[in-house]
KOLDONU-856183 format. One line per field, with one value per residue (C-alpha): residue number from 1; chain; residue in three letters; x, y, z. Coordinates in Angstrom, 3 decimals, always signed. Layout:
num = c(NUM_...)
cadena = c(A_...)
residuo = c(ALA_...)
east = c(X_...)
north = c(Y_...)
up = c(Z_...)
% end
This chain:
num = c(1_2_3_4_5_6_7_8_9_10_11_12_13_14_15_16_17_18_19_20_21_22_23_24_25_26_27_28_29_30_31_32_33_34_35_36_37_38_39_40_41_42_43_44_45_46_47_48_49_50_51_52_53_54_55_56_57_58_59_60_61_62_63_64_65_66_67_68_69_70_71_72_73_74_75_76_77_78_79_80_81_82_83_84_85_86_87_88_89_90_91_92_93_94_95_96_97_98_99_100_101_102_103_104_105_106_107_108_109_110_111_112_113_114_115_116_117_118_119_120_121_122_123_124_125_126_127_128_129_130_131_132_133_134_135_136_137_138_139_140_141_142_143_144_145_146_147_148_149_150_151_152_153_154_155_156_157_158_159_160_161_162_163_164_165_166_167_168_169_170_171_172_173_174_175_176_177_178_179_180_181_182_183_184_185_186_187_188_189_190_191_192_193_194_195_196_197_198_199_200_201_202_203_204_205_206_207_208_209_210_211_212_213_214_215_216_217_218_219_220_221_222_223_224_225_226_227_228_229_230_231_232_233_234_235_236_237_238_239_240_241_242_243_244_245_246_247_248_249_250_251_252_253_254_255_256_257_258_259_260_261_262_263_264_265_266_267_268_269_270_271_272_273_274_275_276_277_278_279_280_281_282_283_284_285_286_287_288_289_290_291_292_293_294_295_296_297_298_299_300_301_302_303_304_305_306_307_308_309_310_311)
cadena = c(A_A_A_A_A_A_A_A_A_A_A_A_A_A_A_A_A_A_A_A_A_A_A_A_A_A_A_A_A_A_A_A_A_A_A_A_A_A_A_A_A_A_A_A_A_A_A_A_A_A_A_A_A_A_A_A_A_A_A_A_A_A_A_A_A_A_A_A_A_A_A_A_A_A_A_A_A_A_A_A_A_A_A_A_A_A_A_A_A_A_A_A_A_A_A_A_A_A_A_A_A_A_A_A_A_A_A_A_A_A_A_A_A_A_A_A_A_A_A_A_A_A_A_A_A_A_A_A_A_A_A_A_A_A_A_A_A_A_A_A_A_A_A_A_A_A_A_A_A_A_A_A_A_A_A_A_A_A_A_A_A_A_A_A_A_A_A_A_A_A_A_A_A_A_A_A_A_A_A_A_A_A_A_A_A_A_A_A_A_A_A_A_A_A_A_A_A_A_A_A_A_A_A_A_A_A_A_A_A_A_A_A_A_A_A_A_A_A_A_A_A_A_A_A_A_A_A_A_A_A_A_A_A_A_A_A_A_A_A_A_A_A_A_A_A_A_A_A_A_A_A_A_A_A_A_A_A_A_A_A_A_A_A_A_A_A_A_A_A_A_A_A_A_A_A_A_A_A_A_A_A_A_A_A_A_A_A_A_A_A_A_A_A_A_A_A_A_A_A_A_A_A_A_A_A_A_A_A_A_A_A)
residuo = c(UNK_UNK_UNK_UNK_UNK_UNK_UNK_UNK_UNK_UNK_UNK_UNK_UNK_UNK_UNK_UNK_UNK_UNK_UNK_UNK_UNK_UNK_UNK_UNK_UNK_UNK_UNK_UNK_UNK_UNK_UNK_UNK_UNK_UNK_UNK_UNK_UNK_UNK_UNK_UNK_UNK_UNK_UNK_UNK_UNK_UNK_UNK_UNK_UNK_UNK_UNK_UNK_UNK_UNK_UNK_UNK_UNK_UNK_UNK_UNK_UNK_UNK_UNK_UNK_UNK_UNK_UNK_UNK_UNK_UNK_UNK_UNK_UNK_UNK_UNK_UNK_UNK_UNK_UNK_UNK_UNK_UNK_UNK_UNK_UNK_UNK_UNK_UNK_UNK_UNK_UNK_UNK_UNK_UNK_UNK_UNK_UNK_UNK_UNK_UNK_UNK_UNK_UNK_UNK_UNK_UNK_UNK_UNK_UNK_UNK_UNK_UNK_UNK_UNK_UNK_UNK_UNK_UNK_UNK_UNK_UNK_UNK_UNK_UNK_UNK_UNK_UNK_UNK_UNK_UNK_UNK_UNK_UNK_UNK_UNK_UNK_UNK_UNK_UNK_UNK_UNK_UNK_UNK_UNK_UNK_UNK_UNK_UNK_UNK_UNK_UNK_UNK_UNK_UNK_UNK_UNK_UNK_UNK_UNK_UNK_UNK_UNK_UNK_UNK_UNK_UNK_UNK_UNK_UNK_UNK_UNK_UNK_UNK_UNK_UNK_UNK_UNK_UNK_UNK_UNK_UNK_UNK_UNK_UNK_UNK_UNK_UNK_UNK_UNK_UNK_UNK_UNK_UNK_UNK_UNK_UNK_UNK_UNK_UNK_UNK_UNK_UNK_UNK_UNK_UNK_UNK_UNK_UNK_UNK_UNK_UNK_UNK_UNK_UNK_UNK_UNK_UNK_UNK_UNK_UNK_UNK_UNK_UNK_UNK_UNK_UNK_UNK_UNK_UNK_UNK_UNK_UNK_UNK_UNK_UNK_UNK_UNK_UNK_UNK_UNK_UNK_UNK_UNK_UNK_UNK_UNK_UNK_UNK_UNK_UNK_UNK_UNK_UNK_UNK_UNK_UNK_UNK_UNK_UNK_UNK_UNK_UNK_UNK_UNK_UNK_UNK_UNK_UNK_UNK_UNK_UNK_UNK_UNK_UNK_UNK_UNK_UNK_UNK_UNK_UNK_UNK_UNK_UNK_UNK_UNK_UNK_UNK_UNK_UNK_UNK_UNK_UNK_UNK_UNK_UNK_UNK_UNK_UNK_UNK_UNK_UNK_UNK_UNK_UNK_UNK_UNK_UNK_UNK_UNK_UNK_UNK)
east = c(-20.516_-18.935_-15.084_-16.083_-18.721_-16.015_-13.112_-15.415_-15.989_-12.848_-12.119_-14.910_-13.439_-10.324_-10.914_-9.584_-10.700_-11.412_-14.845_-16.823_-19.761_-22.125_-20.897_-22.084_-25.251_-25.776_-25.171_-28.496_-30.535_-31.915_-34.288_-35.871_-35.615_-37.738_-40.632_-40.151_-40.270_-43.420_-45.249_-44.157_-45.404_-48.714_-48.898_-48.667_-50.580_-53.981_-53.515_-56.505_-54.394_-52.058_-48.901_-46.508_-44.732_-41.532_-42.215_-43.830_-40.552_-38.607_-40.507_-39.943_-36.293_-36.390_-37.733_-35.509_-32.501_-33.642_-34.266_-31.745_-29.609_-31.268_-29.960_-26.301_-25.983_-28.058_-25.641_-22.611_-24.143_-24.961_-22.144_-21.063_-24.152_-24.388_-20.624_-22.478_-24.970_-24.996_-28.204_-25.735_-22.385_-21.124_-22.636_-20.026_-19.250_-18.475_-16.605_-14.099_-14.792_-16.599_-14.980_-17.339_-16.559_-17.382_-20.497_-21.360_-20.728_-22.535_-25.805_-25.423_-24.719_-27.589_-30.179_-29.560_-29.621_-32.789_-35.010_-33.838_-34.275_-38.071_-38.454_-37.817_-39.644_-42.588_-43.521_-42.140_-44.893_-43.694_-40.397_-40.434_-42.486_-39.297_-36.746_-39.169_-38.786_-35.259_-34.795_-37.052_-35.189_-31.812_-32.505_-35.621_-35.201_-31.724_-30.122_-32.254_-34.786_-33.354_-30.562_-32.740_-36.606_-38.375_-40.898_-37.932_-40.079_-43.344_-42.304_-39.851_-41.479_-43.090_-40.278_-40.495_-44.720_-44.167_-43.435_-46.886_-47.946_-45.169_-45.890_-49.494_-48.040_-45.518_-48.844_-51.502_-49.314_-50.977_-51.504_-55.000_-57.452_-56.415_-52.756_-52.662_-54.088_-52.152_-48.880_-51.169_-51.033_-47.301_-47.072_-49.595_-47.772_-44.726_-44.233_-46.299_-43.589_-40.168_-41.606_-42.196_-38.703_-37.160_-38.499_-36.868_-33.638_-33.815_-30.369_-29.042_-30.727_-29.976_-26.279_-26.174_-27.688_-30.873_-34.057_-36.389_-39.561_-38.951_-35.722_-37.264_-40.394_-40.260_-42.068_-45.145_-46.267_-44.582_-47.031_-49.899_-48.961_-48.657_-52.265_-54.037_-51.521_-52.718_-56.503_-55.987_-54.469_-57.833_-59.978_-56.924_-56.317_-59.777_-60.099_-59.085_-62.382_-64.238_-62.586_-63.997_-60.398_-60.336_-63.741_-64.280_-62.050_-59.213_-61.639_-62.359_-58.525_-57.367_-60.014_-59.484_-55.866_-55.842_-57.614_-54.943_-52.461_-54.443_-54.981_-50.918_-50.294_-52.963_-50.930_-47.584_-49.574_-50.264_-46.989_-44.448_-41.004_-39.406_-38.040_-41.926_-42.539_-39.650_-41.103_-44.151_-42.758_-40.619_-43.874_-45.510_-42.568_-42.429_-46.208_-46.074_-44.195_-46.552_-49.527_-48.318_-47.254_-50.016_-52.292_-50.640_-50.746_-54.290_-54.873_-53.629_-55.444_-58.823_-58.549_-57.190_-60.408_-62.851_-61.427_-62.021_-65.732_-66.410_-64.821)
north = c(-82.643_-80.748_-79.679_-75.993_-77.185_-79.384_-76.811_-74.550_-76.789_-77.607_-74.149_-73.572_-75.478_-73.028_-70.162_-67.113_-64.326_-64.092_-65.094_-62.186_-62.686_-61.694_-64.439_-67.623_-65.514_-65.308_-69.075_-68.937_-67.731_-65.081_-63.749_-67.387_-67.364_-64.400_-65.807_-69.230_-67.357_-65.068_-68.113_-70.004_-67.123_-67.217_-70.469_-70.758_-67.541_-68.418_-71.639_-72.184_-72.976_-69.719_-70.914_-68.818_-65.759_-67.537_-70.682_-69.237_-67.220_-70.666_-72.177_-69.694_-69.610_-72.818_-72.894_-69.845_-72.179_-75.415_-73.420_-71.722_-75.010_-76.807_-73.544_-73.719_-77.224_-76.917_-73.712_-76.824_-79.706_-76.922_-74.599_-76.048_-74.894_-71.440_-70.807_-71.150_-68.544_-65.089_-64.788_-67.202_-66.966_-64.107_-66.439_-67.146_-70.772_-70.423_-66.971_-68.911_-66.687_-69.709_-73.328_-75.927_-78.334_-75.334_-74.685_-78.449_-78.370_-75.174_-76.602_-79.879_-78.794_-75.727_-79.042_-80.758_-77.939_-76.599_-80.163_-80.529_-76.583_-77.421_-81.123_-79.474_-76.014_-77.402_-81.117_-84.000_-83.238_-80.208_-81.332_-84.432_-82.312_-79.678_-82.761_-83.915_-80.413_-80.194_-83.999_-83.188_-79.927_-81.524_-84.916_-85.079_-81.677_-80.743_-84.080_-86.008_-83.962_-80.397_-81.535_-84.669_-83.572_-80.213_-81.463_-80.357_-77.269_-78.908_-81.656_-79.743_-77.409_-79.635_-78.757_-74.956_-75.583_-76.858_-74.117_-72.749_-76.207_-76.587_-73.334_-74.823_-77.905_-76.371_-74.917_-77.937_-80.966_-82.081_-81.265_-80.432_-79.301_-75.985_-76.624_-79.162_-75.711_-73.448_-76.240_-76.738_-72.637_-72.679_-75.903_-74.726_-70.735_-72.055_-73.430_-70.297_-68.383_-69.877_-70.567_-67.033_-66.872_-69.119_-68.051_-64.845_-66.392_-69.209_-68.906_-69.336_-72.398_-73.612_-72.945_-74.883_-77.875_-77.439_-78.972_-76.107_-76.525_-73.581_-74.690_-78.821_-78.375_-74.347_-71.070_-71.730_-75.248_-73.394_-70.212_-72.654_-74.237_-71.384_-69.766_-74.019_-73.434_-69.598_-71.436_-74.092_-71.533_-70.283_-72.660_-73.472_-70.078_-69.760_-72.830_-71.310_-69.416_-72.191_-74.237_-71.679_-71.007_-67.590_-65.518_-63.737_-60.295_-62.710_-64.803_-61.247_-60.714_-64.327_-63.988_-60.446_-61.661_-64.682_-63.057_-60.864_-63.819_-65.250_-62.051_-61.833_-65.639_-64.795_-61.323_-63.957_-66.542_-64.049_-62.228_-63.673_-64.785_-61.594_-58.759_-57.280_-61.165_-61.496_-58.005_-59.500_-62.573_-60.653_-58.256_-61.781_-63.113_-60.314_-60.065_-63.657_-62.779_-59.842_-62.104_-65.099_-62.202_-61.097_-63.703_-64.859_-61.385_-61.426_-64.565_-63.005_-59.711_-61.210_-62.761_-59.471_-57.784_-60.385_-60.010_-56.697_-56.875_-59.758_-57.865)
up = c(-191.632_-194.192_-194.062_-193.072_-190.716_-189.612_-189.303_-187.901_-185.336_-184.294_-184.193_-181.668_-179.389_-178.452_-176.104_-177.944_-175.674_-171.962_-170.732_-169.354_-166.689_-169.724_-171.751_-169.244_-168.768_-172.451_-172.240_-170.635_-173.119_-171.156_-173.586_-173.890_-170.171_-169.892_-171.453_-169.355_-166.201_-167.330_-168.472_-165.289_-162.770_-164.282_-163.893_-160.169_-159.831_-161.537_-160.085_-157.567_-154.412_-153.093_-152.109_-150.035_-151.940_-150.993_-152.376_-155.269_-155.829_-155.161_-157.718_-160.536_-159.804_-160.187_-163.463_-164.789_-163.881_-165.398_-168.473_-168.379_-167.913_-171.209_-173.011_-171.878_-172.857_-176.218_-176.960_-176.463_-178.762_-181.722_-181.667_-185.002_-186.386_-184.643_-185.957_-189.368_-188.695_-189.025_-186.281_-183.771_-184.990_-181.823_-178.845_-176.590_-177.554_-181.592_-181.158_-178.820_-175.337_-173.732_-173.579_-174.596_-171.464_-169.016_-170.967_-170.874_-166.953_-166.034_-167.864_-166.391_-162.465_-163.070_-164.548_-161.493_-158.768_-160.313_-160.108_-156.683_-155.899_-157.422_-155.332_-151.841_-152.762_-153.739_-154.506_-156.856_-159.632_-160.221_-160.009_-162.010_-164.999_-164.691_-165.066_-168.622_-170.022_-169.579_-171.090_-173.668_-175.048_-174.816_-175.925_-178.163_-179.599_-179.715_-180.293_-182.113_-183.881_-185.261_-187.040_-188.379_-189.779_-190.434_-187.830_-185.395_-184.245_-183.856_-181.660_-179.849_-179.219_-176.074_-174.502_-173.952_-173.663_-169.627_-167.825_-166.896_-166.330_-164.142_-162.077_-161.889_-160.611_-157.811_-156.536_-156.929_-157.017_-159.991_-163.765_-164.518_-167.689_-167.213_-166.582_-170.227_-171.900_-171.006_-172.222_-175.747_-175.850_-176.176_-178.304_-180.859_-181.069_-181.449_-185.198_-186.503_-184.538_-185.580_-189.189_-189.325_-188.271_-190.143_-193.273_-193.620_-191.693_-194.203_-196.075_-192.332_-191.734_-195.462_-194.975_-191.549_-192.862_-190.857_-192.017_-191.090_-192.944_-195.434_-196.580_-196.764_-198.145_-199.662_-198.430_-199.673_-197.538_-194.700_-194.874_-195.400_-192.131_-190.510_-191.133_-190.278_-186.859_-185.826_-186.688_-184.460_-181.891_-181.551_-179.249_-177.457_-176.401_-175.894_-173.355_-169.679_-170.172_-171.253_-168.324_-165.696_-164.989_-166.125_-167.247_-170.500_-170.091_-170.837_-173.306_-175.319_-175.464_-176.397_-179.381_-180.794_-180.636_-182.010_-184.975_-185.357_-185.117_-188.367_-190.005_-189.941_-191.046_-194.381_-195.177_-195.178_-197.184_-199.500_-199.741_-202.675_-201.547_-201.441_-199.142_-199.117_-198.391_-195.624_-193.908_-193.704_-191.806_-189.466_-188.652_-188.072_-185.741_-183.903_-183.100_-182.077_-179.008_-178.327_-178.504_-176.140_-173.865_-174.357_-173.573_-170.271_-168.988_-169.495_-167.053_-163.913_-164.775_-165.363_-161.836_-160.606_-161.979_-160.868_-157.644_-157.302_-158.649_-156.769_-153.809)
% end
C-alpha cells in the first residue's frame, strides 16, 4: 500500500462528524439494493408455485438485507480504496462520519439475521443459496479478487447474479433451468456493464491500484470484450422463452434489446479513447441498467398478459 493509501487509511478510521441515519443506510448500497430486490421479486413471482404474499414479502426482505449486509461490510474492507476515489471518496466510511468497527458489525449482525429471516420464511435452499451470495461478494470478490486480477468483475460478479435464483428458490425449494438463466443473465451483463464503467472512471481505478481490465490490459481489449459479452448476452437472455418459462412478448423484448445492448458495445469499440470515446461508454453504462431492468420487468408482464389471454 502506498504511504497516501496508507495515511489515507489510517485517517479513515477516525469519526470526524456525527453519523446521520442516511449514512448506515448508504452503508447499504441502496441503489445496488434496488436492483437485488427487483431481480429477487421476479424471481419468486414467475416462479411456477405461488407462495403467500407474506412470505413472498419475507423473502424479498430477506434478500434486500443480506445484500444489503455484503455492502456494509465490503464498504469496511475497501474504504482505503474508496478514500482514493473521486466516484467513492464521500461514502460514509472514508469521509470519517461512519466508524469502521460499527460498519463491520452492522453488515455482519444484518448477514446473519437475513439467512435466518430467509431459513424460517421460506426453506433452507433458498436460504443456504442467500448465505453463498453473501460469502461470495465478501470473500471471493471483495477480498480476494478486486484488489488482485482484472478478472475481478467477471468472477465476482456471481455474487450479485443469485438473487432471482434465490427468489425462485424461496418459492420452489429448488434451483431449476429457468432459475440457472435468469443467474447467467446477471453474470453475463455484468462485465459489459462495469467495463463500460470503468473505462471512463479509469484514472479512479488507476489511482487506487485497482486492476480493472482497462487500466491492466488498455481500452481497446476491454471494448473488444465488451461487444463478445453483449453477444453472448443474447441466447442467455433469450432462454426463459425457450425454457417455456416465459412466452415470446418477453422473447421479442429480450432480443430487440439485446441488439441494442450490442449495437452500443460496437459504437464504444469504435469510438477512440477520448471524451467523444468516454460519452460513448457512459451512454453504454447507463443503458445497461435500463436493459437488465428491462428485461426482468418483462418476465412478470408476459405472464401477466398470458394470463389475461388465456383468461
Amino acid at each position: 500500500m502506498s504511504d497516501t493509501a496508507q495515511s489515507i487509511w489510517t485517517g479513515a478510521t477516525e469519526v470526524t462528524a456525527p453519523a446521520r441515519v442516511r449514512d448506515y443506510v448508504d452503508l447499504l448500497k441502496p441503489r445496488v439494493m434496488s436492483l437485488v430486490v427487483f431481480t429477487g421479486l421476479v424471481g419468486v413471482v414467475i416462479a411456477p408455485v405461488h407462495i403467500h404474499p407474506f412470505e413472498a414479502f419475507l423473502a424479498v426482505l430477506a434478500i434486500a438485507l443480506g445484500s444489503g449486509a455484503a455492502g456494509a461490510i465490503n464498504m469496511w474492507y475497501e474504504r482505503d480504496l474508496d478514500a482514493l476515489m473521486t466516484r467513492t471518496a464521500n461514502r460514509p466510511l472514508p469521509a470519517g462520519r461512519v466508524a469502521p468497527d460499527d460498519a463491520l458489525g452492522l453488515g455482519v449482525l444484518l448477514s446473519i439475521f437475513s439467512v435466518l429471516l430467509m431459513a424460517l420464511a421460506t426453506n433452507f435452499v433458498a436460504a443456504a443459496l442467500l448465505t453463498a451470495a453473501i460469502l461470495f461478494y465478501v470473500f471471493i470478490y471483495t477480498i480476494w479478487l478486486k484488489r488482485r486480477t482484472p478478472q475481478n468483475i467477471v468472477i465476482g460478479g456471481a455474487a450479485g447474479a443469485f438473487p432471482p435464483m434465490i427468489g425462485w428458490a424461496a418459492a420452489t425449494g429448488d434451483v431449476s433451468a429457468v432459475g440457472l438463466s435468469l443467474f447467467l443473465l446477471i453474470f453475463l451483463w455484468t462485465p459489459p456493464h462495469f467495463w463500460a464503467l470503468a473505462l471512463y472512471r479509469s484514472d479512479d481505478y488507476r489511482r487506487a491500484g485497482v486492476p480493472m481490465l482497462p487500466v491492466v490490459a488498455g481500452p481497446r481489449h476491454t471494448k473488444k470484450q465488451m461487444v463478445l459479452y453483449t453477444l453472448l448476452l443474447v441466447p442467455v437472455a433469450l432462454a426463459p422463452t425457450l425454457l417455456g418459462a416465459v412466452g415470446w412478448l418477453y422473447g421479442a423484448v429480450a432480443l430487440a434489446f439485446s441488439i441494442a445492448f450490442i449495437a452500443h458495445a460496437v459504437i464504444v469499440l469504435r469510438a477512440a479513447d477520448d471524451r467523444r470515446g468516454h460519452a460513448a461508454a457512459r451512454r453504454m453504462f447507463k443503458f445497461s441498467l435500463f436493459y437488465l431492468a428491462t428485461l426482468f420487468a418483462a418476465l412478470p408482464l408476459d405472464r401477466l398478459v398470458a394470463g389475461l389471454v388465456g383468461g
